[in-house]
C-alpha positions as a Markdown table, in Angstrom:
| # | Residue | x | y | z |
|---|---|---|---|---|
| 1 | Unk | -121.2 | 16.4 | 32.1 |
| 2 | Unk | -117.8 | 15.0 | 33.4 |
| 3 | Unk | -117.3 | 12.7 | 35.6 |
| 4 | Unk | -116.2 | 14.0 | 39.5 |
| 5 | Unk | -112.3 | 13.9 | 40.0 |
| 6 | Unk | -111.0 | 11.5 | 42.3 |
| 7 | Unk | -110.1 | 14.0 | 45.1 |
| 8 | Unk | -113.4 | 15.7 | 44.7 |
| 9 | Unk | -115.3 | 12.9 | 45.0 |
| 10 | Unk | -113.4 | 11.4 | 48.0 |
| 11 | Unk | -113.0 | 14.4 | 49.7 |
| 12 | Unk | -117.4 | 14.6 | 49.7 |
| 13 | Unk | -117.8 | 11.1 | 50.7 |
| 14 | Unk | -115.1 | 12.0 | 53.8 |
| 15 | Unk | -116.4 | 15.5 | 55.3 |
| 16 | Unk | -117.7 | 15.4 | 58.6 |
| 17 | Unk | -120.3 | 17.5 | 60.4 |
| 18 | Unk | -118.6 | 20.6 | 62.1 |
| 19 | Unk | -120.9 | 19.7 | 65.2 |
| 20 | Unk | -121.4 | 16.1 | 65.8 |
| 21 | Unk | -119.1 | 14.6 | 63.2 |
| 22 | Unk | -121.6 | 12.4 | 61.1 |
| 23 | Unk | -120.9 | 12.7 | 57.5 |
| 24 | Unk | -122.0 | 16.1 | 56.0 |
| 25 | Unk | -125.7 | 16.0 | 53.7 |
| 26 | Unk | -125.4 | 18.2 | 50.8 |
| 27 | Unk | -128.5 | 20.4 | 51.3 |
| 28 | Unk | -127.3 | 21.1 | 55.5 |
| 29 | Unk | -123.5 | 22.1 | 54.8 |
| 30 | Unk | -121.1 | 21.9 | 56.8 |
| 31 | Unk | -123.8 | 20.4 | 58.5 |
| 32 | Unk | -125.3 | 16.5 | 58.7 |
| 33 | Unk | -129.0 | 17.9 | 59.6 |
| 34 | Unk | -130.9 | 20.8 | 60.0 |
| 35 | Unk | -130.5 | 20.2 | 64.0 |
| 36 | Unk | -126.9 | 20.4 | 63.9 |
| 37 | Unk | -127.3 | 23.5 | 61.7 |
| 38 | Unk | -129.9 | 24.8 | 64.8 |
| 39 | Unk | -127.6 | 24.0 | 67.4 |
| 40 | Unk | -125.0 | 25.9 | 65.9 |
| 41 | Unk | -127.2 | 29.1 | 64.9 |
| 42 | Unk | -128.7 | 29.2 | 68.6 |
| 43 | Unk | -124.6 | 29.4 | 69.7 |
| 44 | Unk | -124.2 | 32.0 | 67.9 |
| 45 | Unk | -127.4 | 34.1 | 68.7 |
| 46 | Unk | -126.2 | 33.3 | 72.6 |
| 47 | Unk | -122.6 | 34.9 | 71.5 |
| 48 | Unk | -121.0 | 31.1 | 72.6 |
| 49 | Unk | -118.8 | 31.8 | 70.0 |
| 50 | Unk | -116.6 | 34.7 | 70.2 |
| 51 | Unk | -112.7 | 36.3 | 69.3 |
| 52 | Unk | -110.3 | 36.7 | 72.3 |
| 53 | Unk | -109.2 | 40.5 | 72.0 |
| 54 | Unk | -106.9 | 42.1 | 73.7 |
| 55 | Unk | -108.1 | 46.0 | 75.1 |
| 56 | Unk | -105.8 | 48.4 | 73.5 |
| 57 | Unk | -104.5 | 51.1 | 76.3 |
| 58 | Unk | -107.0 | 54.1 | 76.7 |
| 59 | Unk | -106.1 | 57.1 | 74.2 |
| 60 | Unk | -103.6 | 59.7 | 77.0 |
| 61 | Unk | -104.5 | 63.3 | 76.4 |
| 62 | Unk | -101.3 | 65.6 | 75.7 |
| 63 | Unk | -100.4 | 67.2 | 79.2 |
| 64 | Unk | -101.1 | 70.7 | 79.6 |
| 65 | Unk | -97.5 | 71.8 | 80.0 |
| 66 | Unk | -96.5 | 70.5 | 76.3 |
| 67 | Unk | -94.0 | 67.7 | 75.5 |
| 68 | Unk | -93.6 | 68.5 | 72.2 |
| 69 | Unk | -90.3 | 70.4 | 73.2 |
């Protein structure tokens, strides 16, 4: 086995927690715990977390006298 590369290596030692910002463990990522990994599951079962949409216009039916012409 090799040794890790610098970058790797620093970059594992440097990642945060996506919710509380304590350094990430291994077996929870991108979590530091299995409470952070909890807290975040039970936001998205509530649908806290979401995409902004824009509606589209409703679909206009062709008028009856044809502007096709």
């Amino acid at each position: 086995m090799s040794a890790p590369k610098p970058d790797e290596a620093k970059s594992a030692v440097t990642r945060k927690c996506v919710m509380c910002g304590k350094p990430q463990d291994e077996k929870f990522k991108p979590f530091c715990s299995k409470r952070c990994a909890d807290i975040d599951l039970g936001r998205w079962l509530k649908g806290s977390y979401s995409i902004p949409v824009e509606d589209l216009p409703e679909f206009e039916e062709p008028s009856e006298h044809g502007d096709a012409e």
